[in-house]
C-alpha positions in Angstrom: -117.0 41.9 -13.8 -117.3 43.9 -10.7 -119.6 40.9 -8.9 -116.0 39.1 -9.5 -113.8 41.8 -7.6 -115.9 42.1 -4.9 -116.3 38.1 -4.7 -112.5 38.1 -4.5 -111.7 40.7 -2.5 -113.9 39.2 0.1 -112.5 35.6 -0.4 -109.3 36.8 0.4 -110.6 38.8 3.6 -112.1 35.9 4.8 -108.8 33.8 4.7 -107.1 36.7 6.5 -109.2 36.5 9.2 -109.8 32.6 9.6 -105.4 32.8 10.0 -105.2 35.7 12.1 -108.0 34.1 14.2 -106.1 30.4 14.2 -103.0 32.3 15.1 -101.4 30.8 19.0 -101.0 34.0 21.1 -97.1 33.7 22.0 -97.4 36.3 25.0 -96.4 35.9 28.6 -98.4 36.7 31.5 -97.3 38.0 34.8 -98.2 36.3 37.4 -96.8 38.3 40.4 -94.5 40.7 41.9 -92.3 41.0 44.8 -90.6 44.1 46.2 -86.9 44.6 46.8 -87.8 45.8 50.4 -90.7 46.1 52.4 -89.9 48.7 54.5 -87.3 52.2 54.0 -86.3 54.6 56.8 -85.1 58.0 55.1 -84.1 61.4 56.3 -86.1 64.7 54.9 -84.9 65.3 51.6 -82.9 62.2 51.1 -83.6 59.3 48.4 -83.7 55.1 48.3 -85.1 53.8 45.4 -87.3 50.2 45.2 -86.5 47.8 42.8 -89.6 44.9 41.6 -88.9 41.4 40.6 -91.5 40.4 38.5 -93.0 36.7 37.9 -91.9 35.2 35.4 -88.8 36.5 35.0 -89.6 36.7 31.0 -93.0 38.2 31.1 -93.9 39.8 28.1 -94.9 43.3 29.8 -92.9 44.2 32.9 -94.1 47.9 32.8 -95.2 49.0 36.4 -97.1 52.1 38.0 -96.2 53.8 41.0 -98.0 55.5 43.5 -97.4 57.2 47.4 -100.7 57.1 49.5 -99.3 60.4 51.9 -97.4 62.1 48.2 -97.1 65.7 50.8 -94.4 63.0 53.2 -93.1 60.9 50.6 -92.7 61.4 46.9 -92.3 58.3 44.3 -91.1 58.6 40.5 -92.0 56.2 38.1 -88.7 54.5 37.9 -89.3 53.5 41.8 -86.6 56.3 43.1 -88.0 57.5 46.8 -87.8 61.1 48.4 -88.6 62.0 51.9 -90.1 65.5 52.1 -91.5 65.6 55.4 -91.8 63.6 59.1 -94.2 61.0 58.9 -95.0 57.6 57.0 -96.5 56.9 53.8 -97.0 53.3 51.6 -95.5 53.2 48.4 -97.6 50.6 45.8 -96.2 49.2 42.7 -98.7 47.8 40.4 -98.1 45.6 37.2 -100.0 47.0 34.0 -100.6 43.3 33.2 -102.9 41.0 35.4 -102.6 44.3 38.1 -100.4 42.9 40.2 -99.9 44.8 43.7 -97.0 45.2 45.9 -96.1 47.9 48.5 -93.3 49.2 50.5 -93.9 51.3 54.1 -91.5 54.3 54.2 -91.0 56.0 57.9 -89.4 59.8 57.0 -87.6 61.1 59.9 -85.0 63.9 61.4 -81.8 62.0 61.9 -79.7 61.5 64.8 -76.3 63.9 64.0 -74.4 62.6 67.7 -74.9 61.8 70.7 -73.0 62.7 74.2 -73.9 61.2 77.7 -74.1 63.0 80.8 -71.5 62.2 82.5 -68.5 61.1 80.7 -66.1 59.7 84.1 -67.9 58.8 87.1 -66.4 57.4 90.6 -68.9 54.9 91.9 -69.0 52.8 95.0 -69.5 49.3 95.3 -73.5 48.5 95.5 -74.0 52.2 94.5 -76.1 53.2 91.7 -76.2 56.4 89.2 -78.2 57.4 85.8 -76.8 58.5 82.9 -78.6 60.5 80.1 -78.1 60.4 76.6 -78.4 63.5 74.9 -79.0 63.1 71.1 -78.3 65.7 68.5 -80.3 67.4 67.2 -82.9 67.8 70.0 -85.6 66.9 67.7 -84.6 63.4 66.4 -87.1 61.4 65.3 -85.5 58.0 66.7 -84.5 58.4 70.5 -83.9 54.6 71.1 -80.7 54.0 72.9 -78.9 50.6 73.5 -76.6 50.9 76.7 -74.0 48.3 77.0 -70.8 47.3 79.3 -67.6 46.4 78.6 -67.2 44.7 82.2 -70.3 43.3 83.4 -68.5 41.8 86.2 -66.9 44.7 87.6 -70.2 47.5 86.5 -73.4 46.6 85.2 -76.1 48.8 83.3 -79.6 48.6 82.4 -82.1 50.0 79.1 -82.7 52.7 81.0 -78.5 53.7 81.8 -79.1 52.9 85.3 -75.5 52.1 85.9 -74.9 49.7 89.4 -70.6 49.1 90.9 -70.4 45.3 91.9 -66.8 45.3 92.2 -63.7 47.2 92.3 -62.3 47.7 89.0 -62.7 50.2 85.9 -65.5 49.8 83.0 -66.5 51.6 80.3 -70.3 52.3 79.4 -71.5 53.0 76.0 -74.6 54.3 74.4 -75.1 53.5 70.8 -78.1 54.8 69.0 -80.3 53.2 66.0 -77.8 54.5 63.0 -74.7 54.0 64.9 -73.6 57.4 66.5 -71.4 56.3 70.0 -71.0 58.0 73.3 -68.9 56.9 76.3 -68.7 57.1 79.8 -65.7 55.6 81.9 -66.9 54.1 85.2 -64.2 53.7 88.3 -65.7 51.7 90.8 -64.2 51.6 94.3 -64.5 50.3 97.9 -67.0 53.1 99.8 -64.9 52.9 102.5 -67.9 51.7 105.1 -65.6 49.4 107.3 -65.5 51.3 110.9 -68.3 53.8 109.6 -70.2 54.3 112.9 -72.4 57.9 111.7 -73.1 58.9 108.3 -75.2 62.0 107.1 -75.8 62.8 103.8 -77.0 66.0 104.7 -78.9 66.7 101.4 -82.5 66.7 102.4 -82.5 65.2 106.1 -79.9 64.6 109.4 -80.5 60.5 109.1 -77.7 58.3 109.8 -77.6 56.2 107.7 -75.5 53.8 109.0 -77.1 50.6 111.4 -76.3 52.7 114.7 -78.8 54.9 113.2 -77.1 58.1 115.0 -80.2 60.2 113.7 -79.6 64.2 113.6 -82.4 66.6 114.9 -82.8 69.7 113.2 -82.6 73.3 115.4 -83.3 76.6 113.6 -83.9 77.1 109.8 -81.7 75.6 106.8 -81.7 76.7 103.2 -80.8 74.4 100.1 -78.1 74.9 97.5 -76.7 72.8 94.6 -73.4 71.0 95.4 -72.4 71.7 91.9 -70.0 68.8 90.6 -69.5 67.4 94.5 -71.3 64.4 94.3 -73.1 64.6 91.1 -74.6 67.5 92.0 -77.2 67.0 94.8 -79.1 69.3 97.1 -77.1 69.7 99.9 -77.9 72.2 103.5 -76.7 75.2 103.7 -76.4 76.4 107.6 -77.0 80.1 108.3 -74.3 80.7 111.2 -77.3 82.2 113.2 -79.4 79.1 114.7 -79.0 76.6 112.3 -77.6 73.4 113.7 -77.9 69.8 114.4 -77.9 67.5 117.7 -77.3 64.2 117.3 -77.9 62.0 120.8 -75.2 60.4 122.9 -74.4 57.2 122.0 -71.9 54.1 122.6 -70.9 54.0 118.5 -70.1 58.0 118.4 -67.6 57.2 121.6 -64.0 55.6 119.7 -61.0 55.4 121.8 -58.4 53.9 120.7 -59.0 55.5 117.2 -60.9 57.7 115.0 -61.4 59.6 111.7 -63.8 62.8 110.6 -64.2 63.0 106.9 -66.9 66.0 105.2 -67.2 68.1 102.3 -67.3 71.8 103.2 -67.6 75.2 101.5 -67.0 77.7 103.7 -68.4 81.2 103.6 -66.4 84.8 104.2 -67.1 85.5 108.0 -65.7 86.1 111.0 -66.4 83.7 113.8 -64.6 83.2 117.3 -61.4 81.0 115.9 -62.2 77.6 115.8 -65.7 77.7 114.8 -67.5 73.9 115.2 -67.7 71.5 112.0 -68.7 68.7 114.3 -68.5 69.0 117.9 -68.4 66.8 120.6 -67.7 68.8 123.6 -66.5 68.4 127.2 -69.5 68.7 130.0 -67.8 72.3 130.9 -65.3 74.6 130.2 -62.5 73.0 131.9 -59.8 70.6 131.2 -59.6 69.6 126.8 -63.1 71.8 126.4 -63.5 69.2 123.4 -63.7 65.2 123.5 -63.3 66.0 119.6 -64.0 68.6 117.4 -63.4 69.7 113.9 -63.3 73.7 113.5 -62.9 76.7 110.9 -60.6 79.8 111.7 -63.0 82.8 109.6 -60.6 84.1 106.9 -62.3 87.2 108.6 -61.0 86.6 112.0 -56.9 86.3 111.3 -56.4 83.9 108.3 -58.6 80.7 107.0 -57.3 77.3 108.7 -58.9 74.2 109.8 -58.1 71.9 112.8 -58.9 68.5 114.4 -59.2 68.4 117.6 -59.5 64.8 120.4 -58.9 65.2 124.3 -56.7 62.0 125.1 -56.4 61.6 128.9 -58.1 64.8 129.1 -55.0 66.8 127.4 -56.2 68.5 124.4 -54.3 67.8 121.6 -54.7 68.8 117.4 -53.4 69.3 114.2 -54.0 72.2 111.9 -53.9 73.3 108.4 -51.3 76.2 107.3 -53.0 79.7 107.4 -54.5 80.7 104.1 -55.5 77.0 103.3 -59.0 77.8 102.1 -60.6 79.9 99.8 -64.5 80.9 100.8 -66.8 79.6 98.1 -64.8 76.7 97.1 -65.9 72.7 98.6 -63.2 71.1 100.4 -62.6 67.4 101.4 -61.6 67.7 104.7 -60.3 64.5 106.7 -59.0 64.3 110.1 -57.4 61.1 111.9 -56.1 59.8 114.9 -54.3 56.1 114.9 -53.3 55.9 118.5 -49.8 57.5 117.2 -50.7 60.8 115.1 -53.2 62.9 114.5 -53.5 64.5 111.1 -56.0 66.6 108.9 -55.6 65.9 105.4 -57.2 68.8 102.7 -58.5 67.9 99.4 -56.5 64.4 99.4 -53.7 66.2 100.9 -51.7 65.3 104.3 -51.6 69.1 105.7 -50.3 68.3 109.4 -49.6 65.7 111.2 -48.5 65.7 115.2 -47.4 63.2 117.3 -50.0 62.0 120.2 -51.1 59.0 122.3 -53.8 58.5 124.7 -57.2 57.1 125.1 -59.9 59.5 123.8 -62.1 61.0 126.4 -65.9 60.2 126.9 -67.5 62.5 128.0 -70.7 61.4 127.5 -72.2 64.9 125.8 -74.1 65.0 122.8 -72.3 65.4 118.8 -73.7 69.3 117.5 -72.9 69.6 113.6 -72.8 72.9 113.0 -72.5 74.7 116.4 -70.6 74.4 119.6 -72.1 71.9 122.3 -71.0 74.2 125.1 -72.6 77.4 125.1 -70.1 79.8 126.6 -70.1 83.4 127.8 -67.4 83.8 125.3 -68.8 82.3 122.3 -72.9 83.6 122.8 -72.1 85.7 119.6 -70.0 83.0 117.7 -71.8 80.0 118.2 -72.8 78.2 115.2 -71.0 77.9 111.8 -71.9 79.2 108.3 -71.5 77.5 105.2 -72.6 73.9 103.3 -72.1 70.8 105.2 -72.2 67.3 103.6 -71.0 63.8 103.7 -70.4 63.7 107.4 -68.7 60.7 108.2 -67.5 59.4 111.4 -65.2 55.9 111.9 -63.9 54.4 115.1 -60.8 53.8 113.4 -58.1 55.7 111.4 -58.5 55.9 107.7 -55.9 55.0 105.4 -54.5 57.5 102.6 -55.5 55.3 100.2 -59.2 55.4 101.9 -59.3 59.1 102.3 -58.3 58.9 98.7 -61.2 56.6 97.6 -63.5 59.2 99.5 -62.3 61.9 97.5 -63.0 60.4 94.7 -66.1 59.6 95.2 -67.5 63.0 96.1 -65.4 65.3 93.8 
């Protein structure tokens, strides 16, 4: 009886396992993967998640592992959900638990840009001049520096990837710098006419007495200078400060420095608290003695030490010295000015910061005398003056024309330096 049992309890296991063996496996295989993105930018302690299309859509087991190579930079979960814990890169790999299938994403964590600001946010340019601007991102230590610099007026201003900014033509442009996620910054550019028409002497004055200007009028350097910041007068440059004890320059006689018909002086000055003799020498182009106009032309400072702070232009015309002059108390010591003077064959006048502050009738031929131009110190050396002689204070932008600027010109000049 029991030989029977066991005879059909082992016929009926061996049908079980000739079906279950015969049975068609109905599963379906995956065959590949592909990532939502291959690459994520995150800032510290913000989150992106992955999402991974399998192949065949209707794969029997879609379950996938995940995994960060640098877990201290990035972390990973195992629904694909991305955190950025520290500055660096990491790659994050998704593999399939069926055929193990590989995929991976490179995630860059980084401090993010917060703003942005650029140097300079108005600038008066000339026309062929150039100037940089900066962009300053916040915060300071911003992964991503990258900044794209563009023009809204290429044909007027035009800028390069480095926010070298060049004036091609009179007008008005705006510059803007843009960085990787979008923050903005602008700077409005005017660009004008330099005014170079009837320039016959030009010194800079920040760092040598060139002329810069085809007569090349070139300065020579007497006694010691010192070197100061201009502050926001021409973005800032180095400019000479003379010492009012020996400093000065000499430039030599020539035809260009020699107008007569007509003639304009425009500088920048800061003038210090002192004394001096009364009409102590911006420029000077004197007379051979001390007779007759004493100056062929001359542009002076009254100390606000020696009766009250003034500033005159004066030109000899047919050897009769003749000027115009500020108001008393025009200047303050310590403080640039703009100072232009001018004579059109009708008037002469001395304009202050972009301001007409005298103007008197005179005609005449302007002398030539044939002397030297001294910046800085009088070209005749007088008994009267031995103790006087030179002029203390910053000098810059020392222009000279052979013709009379225009207010709109003296204007533009203004502009460009303040």
């Amino acid at each position: 009886m029991k030989k029977n049992v066991f005879a059909l309890i082992f016929f009926i296991l061996s049908i079980c396992f000739v079906f279950f063996s015969c049975k068609k496996d109905n599963s379906i295989a995956v065959t590949g993967m592909n990532p939502s993105k291959d690459s994520i930018t995150l800032a510290i302690n913000t989150k992106d998640s992955i999402s991974i299309q399998v192949s065949p859509s209707n794969a029997t087991n879609k379950i996938i592992t995940w995994k960060s190579s640098n877990s201290s930079i990035v972390f990973v979960n195992s629904t694909g959900v991305i955190l950025g814990l520290a500055v660096g890169t990491a790659t994050v790999t998704a593999t399939s638990i069926d055929g193990s299938f590989s995929t991976s994403c490179a995630v860059s964590v980084i401090v993010p840009t917060t703003g942005i600001s650029i140097s300079k946010q108005y600038i008066v340019l000339g026309i062929n001049c150039k100037t940089n601007l900066l962009a300053n991102l916040l915060p300071a230590n911003a992964t991503c520096k990258n900044v794209i610099w563009r023009t809204s007026n290429p044909s007027v201003v035009t800028v390069n990837s480095l926010g070298t900014v060049t004036a091609i033509a009179s007008g008005t442009d705006t510059i803007t710098a843009t960085t990787w996620d979008n923050f903005k910054a602008k700077c409005i550019i005017l660009s004008i006419d330099p005014i170079y028409n009837g320039l016959v002497a030009y010194y800079h004055l920040n760092g040598n007495f060139r002329d810069t200007t085809a007569n090349q009028n070139n300065g020579i350097q007497f006694g010691s200078f010192s070197t100061e910041s201009s502050g926001n007068m021409y973005n800032n440059t180095s400019v000479y400060k003379f010492n009012g004890v020996n400093s000065y320059v000499r430039v030599p006689n020539s035809a260009s420095l020699n107008p007569s018909t007509q003639m304009s002086v425009s500088v920048w000055y800061k003038p210090v608290n002192f004394y001096g003799s009364g009409n102590d020498p911006i420029i000077d182009k004197p007379y051979p003695t001390w007779t007759k106009a004493v100056y062929q032309y001359h542009l002076g400072v009254t100390g606000a030490l020696y009766l009250s702070p003034k500033i005159g232009f004066d030109i000899a015309l047919n050897d009769t010295l003749r000027y115009a002059v500020t108001p008393p108390n025009s200047y303050i010591p310590g403080v640039w000015y703009h100072i232009v003077g001018t004579y059109d064959g009708s008037f002469i006048k001395i304009y202050l910061n972009n301001n007409l502050m005298s103007s008197t009738p005179a005609t005449g031929i302007i002398n030539n005398e044939g002397q030297d131009l001294f910046i800085g110190r009088y070209g005749l050396m007088g008994p009267n003056h031995n103790d006087y002689s030179y002029l203390p204070g910053n000098i810059a932008e020392l222009r000279i024309y052979n013709r009379a600027l225009s207010s709109i010109e003296i204007n533009n000049i203004f502009l460009l330096g303040n």
